[in-house]
C-alpha positions in Angstrom: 65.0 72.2 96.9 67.1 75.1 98.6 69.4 76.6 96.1 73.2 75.6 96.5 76.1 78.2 96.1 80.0 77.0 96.5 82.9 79.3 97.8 86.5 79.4 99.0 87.0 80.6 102.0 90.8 81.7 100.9 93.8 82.7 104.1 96.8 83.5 104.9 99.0 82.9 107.9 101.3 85.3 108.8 103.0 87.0 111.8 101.2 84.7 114.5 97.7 85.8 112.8 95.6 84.7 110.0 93.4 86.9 108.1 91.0 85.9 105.2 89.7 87.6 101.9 86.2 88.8 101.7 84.6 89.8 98.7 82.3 92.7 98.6 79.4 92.7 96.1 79.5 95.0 93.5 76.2 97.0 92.0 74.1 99.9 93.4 72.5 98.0 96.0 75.6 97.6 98.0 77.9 100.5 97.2 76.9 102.4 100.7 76.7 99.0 102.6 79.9 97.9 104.2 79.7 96.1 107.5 77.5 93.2 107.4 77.9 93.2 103.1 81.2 91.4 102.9 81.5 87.7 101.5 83.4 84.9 100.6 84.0 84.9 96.3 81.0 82.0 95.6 78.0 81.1 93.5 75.5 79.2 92.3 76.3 75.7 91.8 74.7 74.1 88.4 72.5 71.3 88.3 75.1 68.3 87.7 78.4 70.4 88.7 80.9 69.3 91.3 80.2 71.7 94.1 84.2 72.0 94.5 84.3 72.7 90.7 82.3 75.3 91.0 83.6 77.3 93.8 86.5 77.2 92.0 84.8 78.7 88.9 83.1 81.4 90.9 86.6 82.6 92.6 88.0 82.5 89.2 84.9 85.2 87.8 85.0 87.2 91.1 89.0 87.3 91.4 90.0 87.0 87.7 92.8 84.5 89.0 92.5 80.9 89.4 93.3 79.3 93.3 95.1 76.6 93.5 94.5 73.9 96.5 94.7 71.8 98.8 90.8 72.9 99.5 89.1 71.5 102.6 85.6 71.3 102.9 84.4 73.3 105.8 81.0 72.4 105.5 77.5 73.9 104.6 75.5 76.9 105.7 71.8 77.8 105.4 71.6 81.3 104.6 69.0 83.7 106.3 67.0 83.2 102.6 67.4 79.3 102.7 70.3 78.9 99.8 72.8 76.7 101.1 76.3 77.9 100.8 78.7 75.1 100.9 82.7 76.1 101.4 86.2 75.0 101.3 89.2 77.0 103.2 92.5 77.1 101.1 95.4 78.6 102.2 97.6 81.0 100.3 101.4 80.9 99.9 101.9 83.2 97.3 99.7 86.1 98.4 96.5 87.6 96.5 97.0 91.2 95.3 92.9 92.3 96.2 93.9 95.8 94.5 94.4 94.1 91.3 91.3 91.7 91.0 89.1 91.7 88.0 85.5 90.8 88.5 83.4 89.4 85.7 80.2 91.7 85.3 76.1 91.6 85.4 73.7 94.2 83.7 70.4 95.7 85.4 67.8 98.4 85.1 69.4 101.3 86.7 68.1 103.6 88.1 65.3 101.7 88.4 61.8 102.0 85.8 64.4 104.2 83.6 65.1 102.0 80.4 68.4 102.5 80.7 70.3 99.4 81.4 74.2 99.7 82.9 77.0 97.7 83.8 78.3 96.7 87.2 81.3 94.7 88.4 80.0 91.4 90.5 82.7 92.6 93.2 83.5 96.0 93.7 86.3 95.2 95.7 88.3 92.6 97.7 90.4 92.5 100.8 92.2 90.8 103.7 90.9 90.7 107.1 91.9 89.2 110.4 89.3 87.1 111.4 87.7 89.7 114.4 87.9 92.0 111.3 86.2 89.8 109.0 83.3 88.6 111.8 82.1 92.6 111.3 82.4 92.5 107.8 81.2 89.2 106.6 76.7 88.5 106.0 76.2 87.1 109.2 75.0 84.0 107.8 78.6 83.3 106.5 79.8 84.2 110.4 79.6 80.1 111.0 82.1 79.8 108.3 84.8 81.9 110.6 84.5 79.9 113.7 84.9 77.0 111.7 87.9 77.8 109.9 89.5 79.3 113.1 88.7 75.0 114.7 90.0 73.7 111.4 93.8 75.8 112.2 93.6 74.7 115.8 
């Protein structure tokens, strides 16, 4: 069975436009990869978990705040690797500061073969793009999730 990751696709309306929060992954491997490297705050999905639940957990550990709903399932993605990713849009009133977020971490061999173990955030960093921004910046197996959301707003 593929493995299962859940995410928020999290907005914002404003001025006629609506731009969405992209996460970008944190760690050696993508700190000189931008376009292409950006996704939505999501994870693995445990065995007997609520898929909803735990998209909600995963924003919480990759934002360090908790989003609130109404969520609406967008639907599920197969990944270029085979996970499935399944996501929910939200929309948010009161504004996410992405300067201020606070990513829980992972540990790895780095540099690798060296013994010497390190620290890295799970998300470097977050921000808001419109969604022509975001269709550059998001893994283009989470493109999908984009034209979906932008049918979903009308």
């Amino acid at each position: 069975m593929a493995k299962r990751s859940a995410g928020l696709l999290i907005y914002r309306r404003g001025d006629g436009d609506v731009s969405v929060l992209l996460v970008h992954p944190g760690g050696p491997f993508w700190a000189k990869k931008d376009d292409g490297a950006w996704s939505i705050p999501k994870g693995l999905v445990g065995e007997d978990e609520d898929e909803l639940a735990a998209a909600q957990r995963e924003t919480a550990e990759e934002l360090g705040i908790k989003v609130g709903g109404p969520f609406t399932r967008l639907g599920d993605y197969r990944q270029p690797g085979g996970k499935i990713v399944i996501a929910w849009s939200v929309e948010t009133t009161t504004g996410i500061d992405v300067a201020a977020i606070s990513s829980n971490t992972f540990t790895m061999e780095w540099p690798p073969r060296s013994g010497s173990m390190k620290e890295f955030p799970e998300v470097d960093r977050a921000g808001w793009f419109s969604l022509p921004e975001a269709e550059v910046k998001i893994l283009a197996g989470q493109r999908p999730m984009l034209a979906d959301l932008a049918k979903q707003l009308g």
